[in-house]
C-alpha positions as CSV (number, residue, x, y, z in Angstrom):
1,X,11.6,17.5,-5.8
2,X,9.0,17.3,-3.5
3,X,6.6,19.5,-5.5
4,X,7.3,17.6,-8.6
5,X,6.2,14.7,-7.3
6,X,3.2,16.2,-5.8
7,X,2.2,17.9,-8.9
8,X,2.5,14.4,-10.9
9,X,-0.8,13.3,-9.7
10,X,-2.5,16.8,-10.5
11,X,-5.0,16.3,-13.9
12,X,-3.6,17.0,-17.4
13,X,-5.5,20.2,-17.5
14,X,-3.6,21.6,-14.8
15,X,-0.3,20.9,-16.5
16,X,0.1,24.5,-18.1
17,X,-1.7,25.9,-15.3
18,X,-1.3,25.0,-11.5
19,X,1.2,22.4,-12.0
20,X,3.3,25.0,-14.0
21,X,3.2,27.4,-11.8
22,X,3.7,25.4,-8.5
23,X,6.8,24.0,-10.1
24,X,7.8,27.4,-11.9
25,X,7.8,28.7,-8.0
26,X,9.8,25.8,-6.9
27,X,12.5,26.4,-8.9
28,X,12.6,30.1,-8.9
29,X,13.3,30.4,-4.9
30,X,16.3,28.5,-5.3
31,X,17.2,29.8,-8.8
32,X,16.9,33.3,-6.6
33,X,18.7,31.9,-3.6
34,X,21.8,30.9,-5.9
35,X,22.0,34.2,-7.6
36,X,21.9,35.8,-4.3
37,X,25.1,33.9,-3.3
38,X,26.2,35.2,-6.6
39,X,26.0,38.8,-5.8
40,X,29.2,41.2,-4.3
41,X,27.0,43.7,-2.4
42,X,24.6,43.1,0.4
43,X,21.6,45.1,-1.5
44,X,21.8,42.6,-4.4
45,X,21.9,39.5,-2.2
46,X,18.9,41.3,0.2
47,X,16.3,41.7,-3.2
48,X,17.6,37.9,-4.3
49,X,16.4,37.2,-0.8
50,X,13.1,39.7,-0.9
51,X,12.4,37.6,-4.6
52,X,12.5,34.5,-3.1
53,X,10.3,35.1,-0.3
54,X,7.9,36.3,-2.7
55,X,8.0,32.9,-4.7
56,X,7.8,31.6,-1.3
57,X,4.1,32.7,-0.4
58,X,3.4,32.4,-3.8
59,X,3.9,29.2,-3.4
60,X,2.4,28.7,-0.4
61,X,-1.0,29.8,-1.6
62,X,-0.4,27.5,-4.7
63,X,-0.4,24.5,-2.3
64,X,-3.5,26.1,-0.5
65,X,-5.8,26.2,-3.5
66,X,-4.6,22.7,-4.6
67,X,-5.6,21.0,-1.3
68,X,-8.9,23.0,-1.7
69,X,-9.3,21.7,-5.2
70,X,-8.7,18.0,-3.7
71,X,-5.5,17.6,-5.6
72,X,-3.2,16.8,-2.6
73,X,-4.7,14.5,-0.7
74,X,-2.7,13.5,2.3
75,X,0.6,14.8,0.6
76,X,-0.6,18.3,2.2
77,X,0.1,17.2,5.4
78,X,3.8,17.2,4.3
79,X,3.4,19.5,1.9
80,X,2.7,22.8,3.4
81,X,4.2,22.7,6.4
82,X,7.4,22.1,4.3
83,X,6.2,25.5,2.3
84,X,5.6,27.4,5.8
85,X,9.5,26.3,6.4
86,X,11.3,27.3,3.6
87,X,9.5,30.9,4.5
88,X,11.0,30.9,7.7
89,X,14.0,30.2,6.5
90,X,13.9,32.6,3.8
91,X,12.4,35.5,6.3
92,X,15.5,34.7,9.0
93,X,18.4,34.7,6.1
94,X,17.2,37.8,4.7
95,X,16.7,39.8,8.2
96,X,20.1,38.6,8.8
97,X,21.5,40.3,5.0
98,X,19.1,43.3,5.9
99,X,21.0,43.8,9.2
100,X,25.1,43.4,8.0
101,X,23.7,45.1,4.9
102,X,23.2,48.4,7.1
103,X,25.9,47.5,9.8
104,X,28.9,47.6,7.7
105,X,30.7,51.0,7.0
């Protein structure tokens, strides 16, 4: 949500370009996230993981070269760190898969 509000602002001629892709990303690590929850073996839900973390900095450099290309503003200040977040959070739930993944029999 918070990207497709941040994107709104962006100019028209970013709509099938930066705009696209920053909310394509958006989407996709939670799309990937859901699936994952889907998935009966630990491998599965580890790549659904591994996918999302690459939409993740993906993502996070999206955000980068819009603040660079003074589409942000101030909404970077909450924007990012919100990006850097979700990484985390992405990098601790997969280590966590990774590890039952090669603990159980």
């Amino acid at each position: 949500m918070v990207i497709y509000k941040s994107t709104e602002v962006f100019l028209k001629d970013e709509l099938f370009g930066l705009t696209s892709q920053m909310r394509r990303c958006s989407i996709s690590i939670a799309t990937d996230i859901a699936e994952g929850c889907e998935r009966f073996n630990n491998g599965d839900f580890h790549r659904c993981f591994q996918n999302a973390m690459g939409l993740a900095v993906e993502l996070d450099y999206h955000v980068l070269l819009a603040s660079d290309l003074g589409y942000l503003g101030p909404v970077n200040a909450v924007l990012a760190p919100k990006v850097v977040a979700v990484k985390q959070m992405l990098s601790k739930l997969s280590r966590k898969v990774a590890i039952d993944r090669f603990q159980r029999p």
